[in-house]
C-alpha positions in Angstrom: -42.5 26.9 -20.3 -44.5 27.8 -23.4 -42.0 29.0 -26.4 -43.3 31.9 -28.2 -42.5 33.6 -31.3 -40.7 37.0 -30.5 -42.8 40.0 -30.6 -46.0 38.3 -29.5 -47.5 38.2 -25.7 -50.3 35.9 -24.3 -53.5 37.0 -23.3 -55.7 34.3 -21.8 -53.5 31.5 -23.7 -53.7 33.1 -26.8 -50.9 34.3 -28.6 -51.3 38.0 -29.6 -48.8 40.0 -31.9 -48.2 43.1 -30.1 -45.8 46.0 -31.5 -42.7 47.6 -29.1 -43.7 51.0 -30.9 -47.0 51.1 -29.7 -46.4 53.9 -27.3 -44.4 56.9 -26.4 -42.1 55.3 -23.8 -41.8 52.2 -25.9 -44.3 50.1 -23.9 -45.7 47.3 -25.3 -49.6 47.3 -26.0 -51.8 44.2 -26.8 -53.5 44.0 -30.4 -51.3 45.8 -31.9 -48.8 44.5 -34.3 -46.3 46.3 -36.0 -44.3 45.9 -39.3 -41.0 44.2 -36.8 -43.6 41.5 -34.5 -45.0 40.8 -38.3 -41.4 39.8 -39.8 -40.5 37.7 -36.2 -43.6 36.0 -36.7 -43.0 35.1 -39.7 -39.7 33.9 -39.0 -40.4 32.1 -36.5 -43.1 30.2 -38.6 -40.5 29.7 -41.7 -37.9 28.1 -39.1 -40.6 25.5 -37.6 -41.0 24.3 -40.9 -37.8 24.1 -42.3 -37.2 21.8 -39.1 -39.6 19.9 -39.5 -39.2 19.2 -42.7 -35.4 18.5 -42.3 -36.6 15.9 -39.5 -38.9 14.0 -41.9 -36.6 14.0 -44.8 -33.9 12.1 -42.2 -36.6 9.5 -41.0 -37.6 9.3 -44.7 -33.8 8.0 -45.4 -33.3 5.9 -42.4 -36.9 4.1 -42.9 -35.5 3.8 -46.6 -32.3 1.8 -45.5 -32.2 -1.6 -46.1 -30.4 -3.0 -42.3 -31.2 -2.9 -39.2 -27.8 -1.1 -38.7 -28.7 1.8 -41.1 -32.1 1.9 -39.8 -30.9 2.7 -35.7 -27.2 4.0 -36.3 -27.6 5.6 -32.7 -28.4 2.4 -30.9 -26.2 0.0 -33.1 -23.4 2.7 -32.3 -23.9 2.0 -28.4 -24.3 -1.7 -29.2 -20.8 -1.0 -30.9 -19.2 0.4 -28.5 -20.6 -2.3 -26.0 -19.6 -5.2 -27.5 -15.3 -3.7 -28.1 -15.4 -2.9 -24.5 -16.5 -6.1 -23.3 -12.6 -7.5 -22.5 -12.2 -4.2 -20.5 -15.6 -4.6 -18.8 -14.4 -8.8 -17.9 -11.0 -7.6 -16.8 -12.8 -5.1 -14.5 -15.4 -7.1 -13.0 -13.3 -10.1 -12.8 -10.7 -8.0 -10.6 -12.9 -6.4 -8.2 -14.1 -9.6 -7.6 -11.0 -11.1 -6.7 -9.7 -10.9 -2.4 -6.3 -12.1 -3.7 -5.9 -8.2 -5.4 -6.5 -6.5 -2.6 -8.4 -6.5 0.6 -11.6 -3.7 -0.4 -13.0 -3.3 -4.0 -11.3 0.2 -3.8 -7.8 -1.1 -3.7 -8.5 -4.0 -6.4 -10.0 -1.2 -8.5 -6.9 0.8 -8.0 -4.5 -2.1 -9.0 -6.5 -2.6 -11.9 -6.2 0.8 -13.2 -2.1 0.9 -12.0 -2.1 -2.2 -14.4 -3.8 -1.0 -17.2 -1.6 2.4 -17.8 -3.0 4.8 -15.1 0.0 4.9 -12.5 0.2 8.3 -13.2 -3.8 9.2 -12.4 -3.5 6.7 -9.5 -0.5 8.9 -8.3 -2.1 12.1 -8.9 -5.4 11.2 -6.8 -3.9 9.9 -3.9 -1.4 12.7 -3.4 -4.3 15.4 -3.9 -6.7 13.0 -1.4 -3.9 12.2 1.4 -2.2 16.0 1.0 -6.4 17.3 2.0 -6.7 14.3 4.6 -3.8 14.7 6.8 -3.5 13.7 10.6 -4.3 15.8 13.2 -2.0 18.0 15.3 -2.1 18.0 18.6 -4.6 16.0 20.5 -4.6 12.3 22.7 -3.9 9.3 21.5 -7.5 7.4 21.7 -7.9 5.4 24.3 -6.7 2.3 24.6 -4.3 2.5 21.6 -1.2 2.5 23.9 -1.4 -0.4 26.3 -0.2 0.0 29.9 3.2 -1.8 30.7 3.4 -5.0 31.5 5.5 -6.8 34.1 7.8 -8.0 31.1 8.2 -4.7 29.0 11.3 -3.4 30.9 13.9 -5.3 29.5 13.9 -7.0 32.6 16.2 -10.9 32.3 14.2 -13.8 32.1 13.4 -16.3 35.0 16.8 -18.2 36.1 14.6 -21.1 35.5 14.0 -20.2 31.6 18.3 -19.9 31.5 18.7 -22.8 33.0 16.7 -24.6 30.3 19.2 -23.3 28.2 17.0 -22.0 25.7 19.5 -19.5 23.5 17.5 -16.2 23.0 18.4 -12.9 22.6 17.9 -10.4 25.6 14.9 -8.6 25.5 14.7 -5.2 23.9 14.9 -1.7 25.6 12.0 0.4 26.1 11.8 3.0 23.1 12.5 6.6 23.8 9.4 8.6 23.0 9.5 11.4 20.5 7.4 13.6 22.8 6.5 13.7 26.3 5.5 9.9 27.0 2.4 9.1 27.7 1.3 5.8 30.1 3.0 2.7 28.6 4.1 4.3 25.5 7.7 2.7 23.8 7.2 -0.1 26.2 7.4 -3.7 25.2 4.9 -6.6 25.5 5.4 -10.0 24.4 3.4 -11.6 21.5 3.2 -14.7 19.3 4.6 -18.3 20.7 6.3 -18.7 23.6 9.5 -21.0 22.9 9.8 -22.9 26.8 8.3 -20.0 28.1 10.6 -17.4 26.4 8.5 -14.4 23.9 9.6 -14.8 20.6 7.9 -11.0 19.6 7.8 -8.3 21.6 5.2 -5.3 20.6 5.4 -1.9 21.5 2.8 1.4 20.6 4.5 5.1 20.3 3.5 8.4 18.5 5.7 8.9 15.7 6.7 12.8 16.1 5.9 15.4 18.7 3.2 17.6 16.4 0.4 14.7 15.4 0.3 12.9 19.0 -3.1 11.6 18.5 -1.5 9.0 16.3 -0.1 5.9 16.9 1.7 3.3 15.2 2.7 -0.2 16.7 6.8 -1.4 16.2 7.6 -5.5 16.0 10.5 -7.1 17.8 11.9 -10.7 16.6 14.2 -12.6 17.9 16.3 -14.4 15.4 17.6 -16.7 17.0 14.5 -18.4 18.0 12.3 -17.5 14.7 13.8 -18.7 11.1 12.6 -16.6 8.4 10.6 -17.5 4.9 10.1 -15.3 1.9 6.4 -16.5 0.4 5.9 -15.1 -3.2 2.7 -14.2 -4.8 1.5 -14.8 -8.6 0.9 -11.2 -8.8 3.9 -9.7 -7.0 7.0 -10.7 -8.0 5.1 -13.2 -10.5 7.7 -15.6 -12.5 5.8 -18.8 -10.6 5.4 -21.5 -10.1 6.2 -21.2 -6.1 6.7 -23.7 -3.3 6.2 -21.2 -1.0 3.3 -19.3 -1.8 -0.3 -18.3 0.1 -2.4 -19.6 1.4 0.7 -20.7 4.5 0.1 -24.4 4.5 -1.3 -26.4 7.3 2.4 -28.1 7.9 3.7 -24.7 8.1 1.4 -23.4 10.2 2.3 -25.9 13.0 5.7 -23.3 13.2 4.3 -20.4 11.9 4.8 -17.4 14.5 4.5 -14.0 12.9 3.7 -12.6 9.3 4.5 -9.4 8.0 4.0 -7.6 4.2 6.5 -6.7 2.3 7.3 -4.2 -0.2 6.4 -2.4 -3.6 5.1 -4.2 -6.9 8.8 -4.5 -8.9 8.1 -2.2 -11.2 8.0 0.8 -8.5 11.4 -1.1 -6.5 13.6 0.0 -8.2 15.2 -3.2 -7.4 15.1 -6.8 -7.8 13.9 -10.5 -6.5 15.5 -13.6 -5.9 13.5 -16.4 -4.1 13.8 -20.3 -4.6 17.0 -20.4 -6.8 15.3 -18.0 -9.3 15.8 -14.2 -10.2 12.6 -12.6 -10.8 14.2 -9.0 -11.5 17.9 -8.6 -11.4 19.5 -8.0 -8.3 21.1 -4.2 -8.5 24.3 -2.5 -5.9 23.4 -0.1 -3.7 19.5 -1.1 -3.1 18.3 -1.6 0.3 17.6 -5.3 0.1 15.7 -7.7 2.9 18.1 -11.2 2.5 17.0 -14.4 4.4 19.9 -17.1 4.3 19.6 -20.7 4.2 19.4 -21.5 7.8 16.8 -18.7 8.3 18.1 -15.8 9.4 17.1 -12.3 8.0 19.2 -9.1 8.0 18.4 -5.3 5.9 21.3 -4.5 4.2 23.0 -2.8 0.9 22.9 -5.0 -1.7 26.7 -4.8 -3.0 28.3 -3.6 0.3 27.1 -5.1 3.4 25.8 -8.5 1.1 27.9 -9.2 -1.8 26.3 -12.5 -3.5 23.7 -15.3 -3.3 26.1 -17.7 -2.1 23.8 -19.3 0.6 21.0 -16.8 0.6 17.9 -18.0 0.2 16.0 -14.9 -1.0 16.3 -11.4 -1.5 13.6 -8.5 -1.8 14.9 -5.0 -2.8 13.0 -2.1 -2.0 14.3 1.7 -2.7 17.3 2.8 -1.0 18.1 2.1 2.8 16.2 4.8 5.6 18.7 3.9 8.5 22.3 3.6 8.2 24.9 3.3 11.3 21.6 3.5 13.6 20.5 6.6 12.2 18.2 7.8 9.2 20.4 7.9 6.3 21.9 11.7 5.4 19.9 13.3 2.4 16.6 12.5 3.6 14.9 14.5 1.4 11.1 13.5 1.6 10.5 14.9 -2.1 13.3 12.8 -3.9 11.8 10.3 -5.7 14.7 9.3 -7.1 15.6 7.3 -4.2 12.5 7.2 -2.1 9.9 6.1 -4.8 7.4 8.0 -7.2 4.4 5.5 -5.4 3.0 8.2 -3.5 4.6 11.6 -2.4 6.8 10.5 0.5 6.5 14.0 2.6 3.0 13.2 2.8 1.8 11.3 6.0 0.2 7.7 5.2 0.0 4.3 6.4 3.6 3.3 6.0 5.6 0.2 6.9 9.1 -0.8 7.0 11.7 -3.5 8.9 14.9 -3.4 10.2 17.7 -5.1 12.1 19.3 -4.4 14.9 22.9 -4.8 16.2 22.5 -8.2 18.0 20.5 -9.5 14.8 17.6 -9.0 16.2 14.5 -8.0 13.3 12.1 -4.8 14.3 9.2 -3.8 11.5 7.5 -0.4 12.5 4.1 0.3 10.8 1.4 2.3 11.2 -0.8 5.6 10.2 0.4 9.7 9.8 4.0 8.5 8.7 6.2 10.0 5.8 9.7 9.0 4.9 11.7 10.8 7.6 9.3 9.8 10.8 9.1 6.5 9.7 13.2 6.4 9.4 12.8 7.7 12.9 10.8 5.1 14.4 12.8 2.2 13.2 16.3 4.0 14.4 14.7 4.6 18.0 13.2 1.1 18.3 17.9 0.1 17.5 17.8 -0.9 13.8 21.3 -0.2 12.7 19.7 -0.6 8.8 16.0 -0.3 7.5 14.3 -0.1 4.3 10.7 1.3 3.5 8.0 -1.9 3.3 4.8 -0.9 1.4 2.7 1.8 2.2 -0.8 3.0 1.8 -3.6 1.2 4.1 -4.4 -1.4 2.0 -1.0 -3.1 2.1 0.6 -2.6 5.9 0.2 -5.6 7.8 1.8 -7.4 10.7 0.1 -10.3 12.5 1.4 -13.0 15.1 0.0 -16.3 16.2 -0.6 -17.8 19.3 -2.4 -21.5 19.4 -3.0 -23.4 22.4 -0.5 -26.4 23.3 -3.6 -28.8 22.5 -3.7 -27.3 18.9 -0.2 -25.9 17.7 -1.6 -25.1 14.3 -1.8 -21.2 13.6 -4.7 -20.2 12.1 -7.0 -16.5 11.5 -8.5 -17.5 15.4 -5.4 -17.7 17.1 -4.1 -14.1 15.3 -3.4 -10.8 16.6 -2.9 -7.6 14.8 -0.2 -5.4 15.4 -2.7 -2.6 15.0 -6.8 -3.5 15.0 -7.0 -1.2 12.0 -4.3 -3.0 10.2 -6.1 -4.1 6.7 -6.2 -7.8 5.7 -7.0 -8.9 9.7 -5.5 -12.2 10.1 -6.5 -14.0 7.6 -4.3 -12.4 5.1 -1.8 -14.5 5.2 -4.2 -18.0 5.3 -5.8 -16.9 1.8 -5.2 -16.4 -2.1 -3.1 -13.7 -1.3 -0.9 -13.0 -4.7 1.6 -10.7 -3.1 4.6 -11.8 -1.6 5.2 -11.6 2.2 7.5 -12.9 4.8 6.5 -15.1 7.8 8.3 -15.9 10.9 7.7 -19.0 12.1 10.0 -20.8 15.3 13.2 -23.3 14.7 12.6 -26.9 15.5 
């Protein structure tokens, strides 16, 4: 694009002044200049000028300064800014570096920025992404992501042989009732993990959480307590206040038990709650939060910190997390999936995300429940139809759900990421989670001696 003063045209690359008077209908002619092209010309010449000038008279001072500084304030200014940034640009790079943060640079990234005052933005994005990516309604579950039953998945007794061995277990769970019309296999249980002299210590099961999105399917965890002891593992990041005996990676003595691993829930600061692990009080413990306690001989319950457990007499550990979901066996009255009050400011809890949570269940029996295209309310549902009589809301988003089990040969007892199974393929982490610098805390089920 050739810039030309106004009131000239070009005729064979040459500028020619022409004049907008020139004829009747107001037509401009070439050749002829008027008094109006002669003053834009002019001006247009006065301006160059004066530009040029001002331009000289600037490199004339810079050239003239006696540092380097003065001499390339544009560049020094970038150097500047550079060089202040540099902690911010270690802190960065050093975290999305790090597997112990998170399982994809994305979620490392987002922990960094959580961290460094941007809870807010971080809660801002992920309800405007989820709220545009929600599941499906309607539709099949793919294939293969509810298994067909199994020979054990009825709640059928176990062999007279395995009684007579007198192996104290509880009785195996009831099939789930579906929310919808069941499909093949769906709310039906198959065992997982260790066997204890032949007996499943885990039973798995695969439903679709509501009757509108019944393409999606999430996967619900059965433990029996009275065969599995249960060990609260605490991470440098989440709750912090180290140092920890039990802490990742699970130890090669521990993983000679080790049955079953599952995450737990929210970084304290979003709780609304506290810890208590290894005779220490991260956060203080506060009434009326639901609260995931493990005593001193191993056994886990879900219960109301305040009413249902009233001290730390014999506990071992205790991990609040929001309010309690299910009550008396049913999601709690006043589940309201916008209060945030009670349900957590994390991420908007009407909308539908990977979501986890655990439970128990009359006979003491633990059940977690995680999975995709679950908010608040469905994800109460799911744990009250699979019998917890109380459950709390684990983590959430997909980064952070995971539930694995273990289950080495007799010639090699130790568990280990070979010998793991997923609760869901898609779960993040894969088996390894657990056997790595993993710096939030988790719980592992592993089986009594």
């Amino acid at each position: 694009m050739v810039l030309r003063p106004p009131g000239t045209t070009e005729v064979d690359g040459d500028q020619e002044p022409f004049d907008i008077d020139a004829t009747e209908d107001g037509a401009a002619v070439p050749g002829r200049m008027g008094r109006g092209a002669h003053r834009a010309e002019g001006w247009w010449r006065r301006h160059r000028a004066r530009t040029r000038a001002r331009r000289d008279r600037r490199k004339a001072r810079r050239a003239a300064r006696r540092t380097w500084v003065g001499r390339h304030p544009w560049t020094a200014g970038v150097i500047t800014v550079v060089l202040a940034l540099t902690p911010v640009w270690w802190s960065l790079g050093s975290a999305l570096t790090d597997p112990a943060i998170g399982p994809t640079v994305g979620s490392r990234f987002v922990e960094w920025v959580r961290d460094h005052g941007g809870s807010g933005v971080v809660r801002w994005v992920e309800n405007v992404w989820y709220s545009h990516h929600q599941p499906p309604k309607g539709g099949k579950p793919p294939k293969g992501a509810i298994p067909p039953p199994t020979a054990v998945s009825n709640g059928s007794p176990y062999s007279s042989r395995q009684v007579q061995r007198g192996v104290a277990h509880l009785p195996a769970p009831n099939p789930i009732q579906p929310f919808t019309t069941a499909v093949a296999g769906e709310g039906q249980w198959h065992p997982a993990g260790r066997l204890v002299h032949g007996v499943p210590t885990v039973y798995e099961s695969y439903m679709r959480p509501d009757a509108v999105h019944t393409s999606v399917v999430v996967g619900v965890a059965w433990m029996d307590t009275t065969l599995l002891r249960a060990t609260q593992y605490s991470g440098s990041y989440v709750p912090g206040g180290g140092p920890w005996h039990y802490t990742a990676p699970v130890s090669r003595a521990d993983a000679a038990s080790l049955d079953a691993g599952f995450n737990s829930g929210f970084r304290l600061k979003d709780a609304q709650g506290g810890y208590f692990a290894e005779g220490k009080t991260v956060a203080p413990l506060r009434d009326g939060q639901a609260s995931f306690v493990i005593y001193d001989n191993g056994t886990a319950t879900v219960g109301q910190w305040g009413r249902d457990i009233t001290s730390t007499s014999g506990v071992a550990s205790v991990r609040q997390n929001l309010d309690l979901l299910v009550d008396g066996g049913r999601p709690v009255p006043g589940l309201y999936p916008n209060d945030t009050t009670r349900w957590g400011f994390t991420l908007g809890n009407a909308v539908y995300v990977w979501r986890s949570g655990v439970g128990v269940t009359a006979n003491g029996a633990l059940v977690y429940a995680g999975g995709p295209g679950l908010n608040i309310t469905t994800l109460a549902d799911v744990l009250a139809r699979a019998g917890a009589v109380r459950a709390m809301e684990l983590d959430i988003n997909t980064a952070w759900v995971n539930f694995a089990t273990f289950a080495p040969s007799t010639a090699d007892p130790f568990a280990s990421p070979a010998n793991g199974a997923l609760l869901l393929p898609q779960m993040s982490g894969g088996t390894t989670r657990y056997f790595s610098a993993w710096d939030r805390d988790f719980v592992t089920l592993s089986v009594r001696p």
